[in-house]
C-alpha positions as a LaTeX table, in Angstrom:
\begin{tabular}{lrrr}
\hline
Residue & $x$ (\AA) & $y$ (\AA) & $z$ (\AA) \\
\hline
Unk1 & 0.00 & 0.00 & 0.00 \\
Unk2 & 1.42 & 2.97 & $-0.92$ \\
Unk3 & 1.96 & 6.39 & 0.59 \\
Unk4 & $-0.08$ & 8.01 & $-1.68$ \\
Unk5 & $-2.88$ & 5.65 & $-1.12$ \\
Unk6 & $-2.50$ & 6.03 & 2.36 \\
Unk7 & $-2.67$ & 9.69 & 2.68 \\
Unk8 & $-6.11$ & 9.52 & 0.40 \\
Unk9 & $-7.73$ & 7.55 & 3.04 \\
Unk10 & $-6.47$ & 9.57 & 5.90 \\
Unk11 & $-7.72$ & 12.74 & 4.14 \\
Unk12 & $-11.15$ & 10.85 & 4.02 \\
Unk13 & $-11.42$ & 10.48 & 7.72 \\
Unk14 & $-10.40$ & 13.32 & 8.77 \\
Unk15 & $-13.29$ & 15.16 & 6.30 \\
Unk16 & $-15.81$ & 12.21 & 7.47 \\
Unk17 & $-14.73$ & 13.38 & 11.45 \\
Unk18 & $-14.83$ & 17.05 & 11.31 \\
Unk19 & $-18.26$ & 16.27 & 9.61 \\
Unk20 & $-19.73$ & 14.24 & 12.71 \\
Unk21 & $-18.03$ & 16.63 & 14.98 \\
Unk22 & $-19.85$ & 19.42 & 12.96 \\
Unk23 & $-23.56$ & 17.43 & 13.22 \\
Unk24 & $-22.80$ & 16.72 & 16.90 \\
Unk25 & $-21.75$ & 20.11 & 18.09 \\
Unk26 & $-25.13$ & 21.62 & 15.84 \\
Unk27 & $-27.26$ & 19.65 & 18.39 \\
Unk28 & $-25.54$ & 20.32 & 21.83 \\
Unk29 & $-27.34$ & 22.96 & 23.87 \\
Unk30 & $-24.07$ & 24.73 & 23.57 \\
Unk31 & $-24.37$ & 25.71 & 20.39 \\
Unk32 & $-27.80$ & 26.72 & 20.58 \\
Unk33 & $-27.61$ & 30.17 & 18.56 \\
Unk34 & $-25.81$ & 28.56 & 16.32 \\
Unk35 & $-29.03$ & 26.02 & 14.62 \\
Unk36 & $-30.81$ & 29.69 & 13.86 \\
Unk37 & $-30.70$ & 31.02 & 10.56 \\
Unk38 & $-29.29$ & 34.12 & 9.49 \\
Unk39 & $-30.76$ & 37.61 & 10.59 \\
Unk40 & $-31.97$ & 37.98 & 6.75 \\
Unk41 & $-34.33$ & 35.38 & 6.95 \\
Unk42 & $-37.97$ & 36.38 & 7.61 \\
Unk43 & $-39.21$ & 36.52 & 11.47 \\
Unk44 & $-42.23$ & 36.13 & 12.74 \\
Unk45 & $-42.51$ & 37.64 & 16.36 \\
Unk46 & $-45.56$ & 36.97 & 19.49 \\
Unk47 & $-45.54$ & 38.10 & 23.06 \\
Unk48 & $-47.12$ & 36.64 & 26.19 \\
Unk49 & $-47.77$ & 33.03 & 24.62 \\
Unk50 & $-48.87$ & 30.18 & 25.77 \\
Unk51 & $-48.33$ & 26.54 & 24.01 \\
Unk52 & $-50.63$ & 23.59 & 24.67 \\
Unk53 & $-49.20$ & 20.10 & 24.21 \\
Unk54 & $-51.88$ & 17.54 & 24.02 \\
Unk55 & $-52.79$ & 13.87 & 24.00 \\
Unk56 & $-55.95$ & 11.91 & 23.34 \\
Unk57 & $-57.86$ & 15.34 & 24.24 \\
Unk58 & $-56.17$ & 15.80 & 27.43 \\
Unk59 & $-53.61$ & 18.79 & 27.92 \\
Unk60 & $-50.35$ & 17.01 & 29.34 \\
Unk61 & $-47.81$ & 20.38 & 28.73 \\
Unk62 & $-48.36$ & 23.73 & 28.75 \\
Unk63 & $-45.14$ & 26.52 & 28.13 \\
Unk64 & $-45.71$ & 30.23 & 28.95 \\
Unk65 & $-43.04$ & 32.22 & 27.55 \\
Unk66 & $-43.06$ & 36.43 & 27.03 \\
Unk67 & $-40.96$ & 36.25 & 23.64 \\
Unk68 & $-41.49$ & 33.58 & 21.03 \\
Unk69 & $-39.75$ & 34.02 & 17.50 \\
Unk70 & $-40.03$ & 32.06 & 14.99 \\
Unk71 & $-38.18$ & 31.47 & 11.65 \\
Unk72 & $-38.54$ & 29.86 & 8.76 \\
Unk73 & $-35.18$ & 28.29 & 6.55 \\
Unk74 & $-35.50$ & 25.68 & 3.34 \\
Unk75 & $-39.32$ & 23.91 & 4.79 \\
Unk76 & $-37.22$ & 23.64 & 8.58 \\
Unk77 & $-39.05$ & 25.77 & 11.27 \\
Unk78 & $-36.98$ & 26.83 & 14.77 \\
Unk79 & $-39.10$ & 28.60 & 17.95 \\
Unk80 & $-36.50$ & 30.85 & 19.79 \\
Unk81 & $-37.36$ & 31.93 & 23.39 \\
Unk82 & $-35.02$ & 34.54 & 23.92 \\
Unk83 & $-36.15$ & 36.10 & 27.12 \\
Unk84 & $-36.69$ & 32.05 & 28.25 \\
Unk85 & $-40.02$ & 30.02 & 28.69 \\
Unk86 & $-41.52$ & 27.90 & 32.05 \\
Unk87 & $-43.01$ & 24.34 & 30.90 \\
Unk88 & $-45.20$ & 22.51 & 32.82 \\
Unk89 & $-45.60$ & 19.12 & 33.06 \\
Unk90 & $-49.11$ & 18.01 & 33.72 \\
Unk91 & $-50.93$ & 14.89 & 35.30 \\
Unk92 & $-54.48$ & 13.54 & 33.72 \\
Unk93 & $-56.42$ & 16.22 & 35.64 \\
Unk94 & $-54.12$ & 18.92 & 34.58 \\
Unk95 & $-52.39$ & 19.23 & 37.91 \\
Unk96 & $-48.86$ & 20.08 & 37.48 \\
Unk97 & $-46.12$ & 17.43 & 38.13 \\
Unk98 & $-42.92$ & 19.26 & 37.21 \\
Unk99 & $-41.54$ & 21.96 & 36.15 \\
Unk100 & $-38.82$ & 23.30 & 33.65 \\
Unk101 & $-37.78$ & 27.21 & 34.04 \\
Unk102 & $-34.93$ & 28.19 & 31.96 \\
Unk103 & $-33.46$ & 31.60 & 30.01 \\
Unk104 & $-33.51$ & 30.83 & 26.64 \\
Unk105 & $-34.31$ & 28.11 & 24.62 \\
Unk106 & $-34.60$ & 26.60 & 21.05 \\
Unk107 & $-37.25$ & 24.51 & 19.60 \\
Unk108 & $-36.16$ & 22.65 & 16.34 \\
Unk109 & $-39.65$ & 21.29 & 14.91 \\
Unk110 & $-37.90$ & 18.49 & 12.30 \\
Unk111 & $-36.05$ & 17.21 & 16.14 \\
Unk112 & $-39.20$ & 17.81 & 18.43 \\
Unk113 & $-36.90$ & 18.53 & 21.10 \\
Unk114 & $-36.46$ & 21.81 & 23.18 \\
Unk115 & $-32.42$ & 22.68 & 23.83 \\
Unk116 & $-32.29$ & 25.05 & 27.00 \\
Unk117 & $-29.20$ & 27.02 & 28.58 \\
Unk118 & $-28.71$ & 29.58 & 31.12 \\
Unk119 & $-29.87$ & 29.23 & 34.91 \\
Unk120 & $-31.74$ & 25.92 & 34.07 \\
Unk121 & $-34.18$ & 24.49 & 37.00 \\
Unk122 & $-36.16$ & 21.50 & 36.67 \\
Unk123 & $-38.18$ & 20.62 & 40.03 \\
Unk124 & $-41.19$ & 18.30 & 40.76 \\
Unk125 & $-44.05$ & 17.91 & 43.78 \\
Unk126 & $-41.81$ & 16.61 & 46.50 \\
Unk127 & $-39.10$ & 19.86 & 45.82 \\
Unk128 & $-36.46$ & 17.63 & 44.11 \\
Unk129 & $-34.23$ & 20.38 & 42.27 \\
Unk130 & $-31.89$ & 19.89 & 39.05 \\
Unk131 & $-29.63$ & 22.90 & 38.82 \\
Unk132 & $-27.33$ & 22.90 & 35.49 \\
Unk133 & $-26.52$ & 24.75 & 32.75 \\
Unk134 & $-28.11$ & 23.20 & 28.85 \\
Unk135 & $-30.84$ & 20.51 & 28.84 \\
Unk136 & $-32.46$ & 18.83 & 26.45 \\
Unk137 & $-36.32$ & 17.42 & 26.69 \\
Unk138 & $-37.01$ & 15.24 & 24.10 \\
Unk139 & $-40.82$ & 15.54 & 23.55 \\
Unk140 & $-41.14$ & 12.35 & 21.73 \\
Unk141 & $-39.58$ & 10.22 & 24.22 \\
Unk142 & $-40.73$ & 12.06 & 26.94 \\
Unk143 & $-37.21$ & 12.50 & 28.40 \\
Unk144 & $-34.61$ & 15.22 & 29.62 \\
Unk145 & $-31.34$ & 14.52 & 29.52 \\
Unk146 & $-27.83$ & 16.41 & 29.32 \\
Unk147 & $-23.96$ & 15.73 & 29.36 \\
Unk148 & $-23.16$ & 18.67 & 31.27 \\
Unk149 & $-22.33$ & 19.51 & 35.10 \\
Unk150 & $-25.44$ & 18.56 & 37.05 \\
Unk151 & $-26.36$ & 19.23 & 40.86 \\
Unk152 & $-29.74$ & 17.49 & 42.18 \\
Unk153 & $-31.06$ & 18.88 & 45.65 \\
Unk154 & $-33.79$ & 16.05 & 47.16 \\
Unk155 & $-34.49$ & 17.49 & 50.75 \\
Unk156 & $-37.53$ & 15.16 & 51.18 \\
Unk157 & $-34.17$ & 12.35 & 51.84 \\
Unk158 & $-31.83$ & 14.86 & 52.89 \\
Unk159 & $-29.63$ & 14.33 & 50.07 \\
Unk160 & $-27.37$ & 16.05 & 47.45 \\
Unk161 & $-25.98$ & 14.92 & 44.32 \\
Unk162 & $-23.43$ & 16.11 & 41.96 \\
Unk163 & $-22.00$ & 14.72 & 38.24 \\
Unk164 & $-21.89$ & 15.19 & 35.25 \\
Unk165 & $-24.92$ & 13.78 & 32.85 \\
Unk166 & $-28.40$ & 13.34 & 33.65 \\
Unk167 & $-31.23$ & 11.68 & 31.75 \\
Unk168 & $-34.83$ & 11.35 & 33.52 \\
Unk169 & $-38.44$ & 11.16 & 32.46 \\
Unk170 & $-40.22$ & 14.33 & 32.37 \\
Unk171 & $-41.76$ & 14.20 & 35.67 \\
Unk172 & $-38.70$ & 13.60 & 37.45 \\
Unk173 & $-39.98$ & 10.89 & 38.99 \\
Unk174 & $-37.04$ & 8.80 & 38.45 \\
Unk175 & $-33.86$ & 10.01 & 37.22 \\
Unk176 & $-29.97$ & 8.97 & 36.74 \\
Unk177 & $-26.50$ & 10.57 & 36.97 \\
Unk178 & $-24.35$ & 9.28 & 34.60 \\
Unk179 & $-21.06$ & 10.02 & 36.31 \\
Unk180 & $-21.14$ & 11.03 & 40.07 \\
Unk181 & $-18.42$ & 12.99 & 41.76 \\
Unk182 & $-16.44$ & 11.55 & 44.66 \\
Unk183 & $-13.72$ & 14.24 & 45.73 \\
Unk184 & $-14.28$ & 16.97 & 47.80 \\
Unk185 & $-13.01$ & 19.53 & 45.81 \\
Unk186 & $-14.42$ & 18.33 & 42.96 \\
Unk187 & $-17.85$ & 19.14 & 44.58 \\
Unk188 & $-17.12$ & 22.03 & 45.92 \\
Unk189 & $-15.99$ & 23.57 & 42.38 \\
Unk190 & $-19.29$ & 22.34 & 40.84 \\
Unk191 & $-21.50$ & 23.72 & 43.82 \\
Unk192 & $-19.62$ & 27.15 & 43.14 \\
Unk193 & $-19.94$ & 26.89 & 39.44 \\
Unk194 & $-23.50$ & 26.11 & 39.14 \\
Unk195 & $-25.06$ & 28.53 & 42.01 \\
Unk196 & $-23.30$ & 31.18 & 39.62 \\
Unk197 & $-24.42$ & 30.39 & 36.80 \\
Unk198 & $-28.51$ & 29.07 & 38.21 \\
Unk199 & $-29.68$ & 31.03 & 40.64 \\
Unk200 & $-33.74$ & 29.98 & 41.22 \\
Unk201 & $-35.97$ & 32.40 & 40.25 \\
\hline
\end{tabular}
């Protein structure tokens, strides 16, 4: 096998990688601004809305927000809450179960999923508290889930946790930390970090 051959293929991954890495980094929270389209693309603009998710007649989400934008980009539609939204998740007799309060947030129709940043709080009934920075709630699958710094505050047991990833079902009824933190200082760098950045409302 030649060199020549060899530095065909290697050209070929590398293109194949920074595309992945491209796709990947277009649908972390992180890069939320960056799924919008360009300021000359029409806008369409509301205030004070309020979105109604329902199934089999029954209302099982409802998100208040006071800025919703909308654009439009090749048949692809994106919902931008720049001044951040509240969603509520809600039980059969439209009693609320959980909550999600965050910033801002993205809505990419074509993903049905929600990416939210910036002082992130999902809580539930018993005052179990996620504190982090992006989330993502998959409205198909009816999950929320992230890869990023998490702290979880569950006074009804007295308990505190702290990691990085989270993935739970929209309630937050049951939830898991993908990778806890042991050390000390660890813990008390993310505690810092995160009561910065997601200060309760």
């Amino acid at each position: 096998m030649t060199l020549q051959f060899l530095s065909k293929y290697l050209k070929i991954a590398i293109i194949l990688m920074l595309a992945f890495h491209f796709l990947a980094c277009a649908n972390d929270a992180s890069e939320l601004k960056s799924v919008l389209p360009g300021k000359d693309v029409k806008v369409e603009i509301a205030k004070d809305v309020i979105i109604l998710y329902s199934d089999s007649a029954k209302v099982k989400v409802r998100i208040t927000s006071p800025t919703l934008k909308r654009y439009e980009l090749r048949g692809e539609n994106f919902d931008e809450f720049p001044d951040g939204l509240l969603v509520e998740f809600l039980d059969d007799n439209k009693n609320v179960k959980s909550w999600l309060k965050a910033d801002y947030a993205v809505r990419k129709d074509k993903d049905n999923k929600i990416y939210v940043q910036d002082n992130v709080n999902l809580y539930n009934k018993r005052n179990d508290q996620l504190l982090t920075d992006e989330l993502i709630w998959d409205e198909q699958n009816e999950e929320l889930y992230t890869s990023k710094p998490v702290k979880i505050a569950q006074p009804s047991i007295g308990d505190t946790s702290f990691g990085f990833g989270f993935r739970a079902d929209q309630e937050f009824t049951r939830f898991e930390i993908q990778r806890k933190f042991s050390a000390i200082k660890n813990i008390e760098e993310l505690t810092k970090s995160l009561d910065k950045k997601t200060k309760p409302k």
